[in-house]
One Martini backbone bead per residue (centre of mass of N, CA, C, O) as a GRO file, in nm:
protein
   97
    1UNK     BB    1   2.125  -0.662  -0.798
    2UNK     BB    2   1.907  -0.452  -0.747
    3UNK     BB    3   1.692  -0.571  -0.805
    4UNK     BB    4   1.694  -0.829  -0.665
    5UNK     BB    5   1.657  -0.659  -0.387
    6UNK     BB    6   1.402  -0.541  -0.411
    7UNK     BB    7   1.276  -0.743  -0.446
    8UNK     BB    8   1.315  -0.914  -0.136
    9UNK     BB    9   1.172  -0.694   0.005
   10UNK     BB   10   0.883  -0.719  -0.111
   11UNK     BB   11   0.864  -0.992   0.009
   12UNK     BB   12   0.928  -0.937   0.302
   13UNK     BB   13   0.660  -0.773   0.296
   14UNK     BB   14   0.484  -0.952   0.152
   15UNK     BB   15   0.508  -1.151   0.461
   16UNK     BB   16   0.594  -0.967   0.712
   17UNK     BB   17   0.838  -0.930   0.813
   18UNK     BB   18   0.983  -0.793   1.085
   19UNK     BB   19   1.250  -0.738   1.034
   20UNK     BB   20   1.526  -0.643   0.859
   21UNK     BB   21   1.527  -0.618   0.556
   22UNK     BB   22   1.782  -0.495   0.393
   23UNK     BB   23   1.950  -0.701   0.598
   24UNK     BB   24   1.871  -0.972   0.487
   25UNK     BB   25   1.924  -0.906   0.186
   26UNK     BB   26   2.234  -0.783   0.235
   27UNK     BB   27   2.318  -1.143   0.344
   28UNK     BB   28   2.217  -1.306   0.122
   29UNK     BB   29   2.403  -1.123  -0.122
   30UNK     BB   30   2.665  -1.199   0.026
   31UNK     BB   31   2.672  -1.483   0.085
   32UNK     BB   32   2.610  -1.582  -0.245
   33UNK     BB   33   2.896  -1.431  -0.329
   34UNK     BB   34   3.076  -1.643  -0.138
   35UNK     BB   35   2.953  -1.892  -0.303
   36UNK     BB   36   3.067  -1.812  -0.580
   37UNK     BB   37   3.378  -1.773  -0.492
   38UNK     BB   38   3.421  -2.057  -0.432
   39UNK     BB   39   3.335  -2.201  -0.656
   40UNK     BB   40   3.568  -2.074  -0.849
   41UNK     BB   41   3.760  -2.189  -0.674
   42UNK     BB   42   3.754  -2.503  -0.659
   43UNK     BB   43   3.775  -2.463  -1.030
   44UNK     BB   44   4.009  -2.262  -1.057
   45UNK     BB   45   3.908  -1.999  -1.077
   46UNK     BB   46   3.923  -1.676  -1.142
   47UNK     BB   47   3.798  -1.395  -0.922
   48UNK     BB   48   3.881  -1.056  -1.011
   49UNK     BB   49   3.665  -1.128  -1.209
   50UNK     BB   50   3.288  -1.032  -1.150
   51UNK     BB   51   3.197  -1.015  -1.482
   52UNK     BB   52   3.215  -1.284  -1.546
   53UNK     BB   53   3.041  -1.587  -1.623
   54UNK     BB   54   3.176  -1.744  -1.401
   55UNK     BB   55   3.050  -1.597  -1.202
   56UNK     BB   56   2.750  -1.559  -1.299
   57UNK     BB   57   2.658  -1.822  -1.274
   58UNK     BB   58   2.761  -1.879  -0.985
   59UNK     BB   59   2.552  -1.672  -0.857
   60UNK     BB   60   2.290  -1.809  -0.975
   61UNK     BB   61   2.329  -2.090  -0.831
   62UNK     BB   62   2.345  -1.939  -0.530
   63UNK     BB   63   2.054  -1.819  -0.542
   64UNK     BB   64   1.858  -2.051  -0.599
   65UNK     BB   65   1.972  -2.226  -0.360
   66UNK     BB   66   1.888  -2.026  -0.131
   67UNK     BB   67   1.592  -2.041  -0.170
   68UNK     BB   68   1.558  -2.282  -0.166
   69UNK     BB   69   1.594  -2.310   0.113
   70UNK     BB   70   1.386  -2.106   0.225
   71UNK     BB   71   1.169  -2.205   0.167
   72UNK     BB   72   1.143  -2.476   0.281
   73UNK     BB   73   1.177  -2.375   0.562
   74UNK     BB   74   0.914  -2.157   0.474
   75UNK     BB   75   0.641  -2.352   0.410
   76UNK     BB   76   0.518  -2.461   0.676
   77UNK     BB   77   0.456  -2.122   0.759
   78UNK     BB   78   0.254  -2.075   0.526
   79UNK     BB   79   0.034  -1.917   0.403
   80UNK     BB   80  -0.192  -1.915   0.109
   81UNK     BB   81  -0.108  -1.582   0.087
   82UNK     BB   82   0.199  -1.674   0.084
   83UNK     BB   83   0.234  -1.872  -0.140
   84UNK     BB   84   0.137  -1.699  -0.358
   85UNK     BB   85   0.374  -1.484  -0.330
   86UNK     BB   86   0.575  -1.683  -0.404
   87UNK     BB   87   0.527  -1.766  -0.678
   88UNK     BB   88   0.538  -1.478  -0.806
   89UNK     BB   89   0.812  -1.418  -0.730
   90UNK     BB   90   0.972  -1.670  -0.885
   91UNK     BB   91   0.868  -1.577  -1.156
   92UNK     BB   92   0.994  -1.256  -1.102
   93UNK     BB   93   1.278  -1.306  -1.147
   94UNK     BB   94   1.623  -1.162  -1.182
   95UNK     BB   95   1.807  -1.411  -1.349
   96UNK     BB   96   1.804  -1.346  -1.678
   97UNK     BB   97   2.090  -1.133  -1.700
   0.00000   0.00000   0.00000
């Protein structure tokens, strides 16, 4: 997960983000890990093994899912060399660990 933020951060930094980056990544990986432990709350899975493939995919689920929101979100407000590292960033996301 720690590669995970430093990417987040990283991309934060070529978009130029204003804010507190460590604290906006911070808030993302912590929202997904909320968003994943209800995912299987919801699907009657135990949540206190967090190392389960079942915790591991439905973080998987959060984290693809808020990205897509997130970008959605800023993509009208995005230049052309700003689209170009969106697009890097998700091309090198460490989410198939």
């Amino acid at each position: 997960m720690e590669e995970l933020k430093k990417s987040l951060i990283k991309l934060l930094e070529e978009l130029d983000y204003k804010s507190n980056k460590e604290e906006f990544a911070d808030e993302f990986l912590r929202a997904c890990h909320q968003q994943a432990i209800g995912m299987l709350l919801k699907g009657n899975q135990p949540t206190e093994d967090l190392e389960s493939n079942q915790y591991k995919e439905a973080l998987r689920i959060a984290i693809l899912s808020n990205i897509r929101k997130t970008i959605n979100l800023a993509l009208p407000t995005l230049s052309q060399e700003q689209l170009a590292k969106f697009s890097s960033y998700i091309e090198s996301m460490p989410l198939n660990n």
